[in-house]
C-alpha positions in Angstrom: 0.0 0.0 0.0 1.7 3.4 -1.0 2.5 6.1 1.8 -0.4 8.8 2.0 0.2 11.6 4.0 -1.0 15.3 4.6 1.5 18.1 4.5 1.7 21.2 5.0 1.8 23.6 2.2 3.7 26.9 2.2 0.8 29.4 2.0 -1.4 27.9 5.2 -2.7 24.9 2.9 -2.2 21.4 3.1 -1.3 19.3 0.6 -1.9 14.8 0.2 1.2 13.5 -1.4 1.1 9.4 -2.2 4.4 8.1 -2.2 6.5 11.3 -2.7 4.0 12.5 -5.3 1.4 15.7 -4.4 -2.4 14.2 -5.5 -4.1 17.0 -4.7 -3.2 20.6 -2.8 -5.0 23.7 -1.9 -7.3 22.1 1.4 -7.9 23.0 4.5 -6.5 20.4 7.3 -10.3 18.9 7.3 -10.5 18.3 3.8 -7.1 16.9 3.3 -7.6 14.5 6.1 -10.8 13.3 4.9 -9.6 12.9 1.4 -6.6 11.0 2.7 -9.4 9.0 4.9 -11.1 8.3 1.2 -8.2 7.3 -0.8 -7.1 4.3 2.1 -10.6 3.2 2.1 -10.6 3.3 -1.8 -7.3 1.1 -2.0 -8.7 -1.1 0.2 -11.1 -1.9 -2.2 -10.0 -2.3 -4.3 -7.3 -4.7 -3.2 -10.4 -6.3 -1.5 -12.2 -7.1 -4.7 -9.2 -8.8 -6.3 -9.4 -11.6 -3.4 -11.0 -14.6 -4.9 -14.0 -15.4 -3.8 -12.8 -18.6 -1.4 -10.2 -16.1 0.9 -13.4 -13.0 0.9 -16.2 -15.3 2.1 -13.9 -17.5 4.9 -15.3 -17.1 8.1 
Protein backbone atom coordinates (compact mmCIF):
# COMPACT_ATOMS: atom_id res chain seq x y z
CA UNK A 1 0.00 0.00 0.00
CA UNK A 2 1.66 3.43 -0.97
CA UNK A 3 2.51 6.06 1.79
CA UNK A 4 -0.39 8.85 2.03
CA UNK A 5 0.20 11.56 4.01
CA UNK A 6 -1.02 15.28 4.62
CA UNK A 7 1.53 18.06 4.50
CA UNK A 8 1.68 21.24 5.04
CA UNK A 9 1.79 23.57 2.21
CA UNK A 10 3.72 26.89 2.24
CA UNK A 11 0.78 29.39 2.00
CA UNK A 12 -1.36 27.93 5.17
CA UNK A 13 -2.74 24.92 2.94
CA UNK A 14 -2.23 21.35 3.12
CA UNK A 15 -1.33 19.27 0.61
CA UNK A 16 -1.85 14.77 0.24
CA UNK A 17 1.23 13.46 -1.36
CA UNK A 18 1.15 9.41 -2.17
CA UNK A 19 4.39 8.09 -2.21
CA UNK A 20 6.53 11.35 -2.70
CA UNK A 21 3.98 12.50 -5.35
CA UNK A 22 1.45 15.67 -4.42
CA UNK A 23 -2.44 14.20 -5.53
CA UNK A 24 -4.06 17.05 -4.71
CA UNK A 25 -3.17 20.58 -2.82
CA UNK A 26 -4.97 23.71 -1.86
CA UNK A 27 -7.29 22.15 1.44
CA UNK A 28 -7.90 23.04 4.47
CA UNK A 29 -6.53 20.36 7.27
CA UNK A 30 -10.32 18.86 7.26
CA UNK A 31 -10.52 18.25 3.82
CA UNK A 32 -7.12 16.87 3.27
CA UNK A 33 -7.56 14.50 6.08
CA UNK A 34 -10.77 13.33 4.85
CA UNK A 35 -9.59 12.92 1.38
CA UNK A 36 -6.56 10.98 2.70
CA UNK A 37 -9.45 9.01 4.88
CA UNK A 38 -11.11 8.34 1.21
CA UNK A 39 -8.21 7.35 -0.76
CA UNK A 40 -7.09 4.31 2.09
CA UNK A 41 -10.59 3.25 2.07
CA UNK A 42 -10.57 3.26 -1.81
CA UNK A 43 -7.29 1.15 -1.99
CA UNK A 44 -8.69 -1.14 0.22
CA UNK A 45 -11.15 -1.89 -2.16
CA UNK A 46 -9.99 -2.34 -4.26
CA UNK A 47 -7.32 -4.68 -3.21
CA UNK A 48 -10.42 -6.34 -1.49
CA UNK A 49 -12.18 -7.07 -4.74
CA UNK A 50 -9.23 -8.75 -6.31
CA UNK A 51 -9.38 -11.57 -3.45
CA UNK A 52 -10.98 -14.62 -4.86
CA UNK A 53 -13.97 -15.35 -3.78
CA UNK A 54 -12.82 -18.65 -1.36
CA UNK A 55 -10.21 -16.12 0.94
CA UNK A 56 -13.35 -12.97 0.94
CA UNK A 57 -16.17 -15.29 2.13
CA UNK A 58 -13.93 -17.47 4.88
CA UNK A 59 -15.29 -17.12 8.10
Amino acid sequence: MPRISVKLAGDGTHTVVQDHDPVASGMSLDEAENFVTFLRVSARVRRTHRLPDAVRCKR
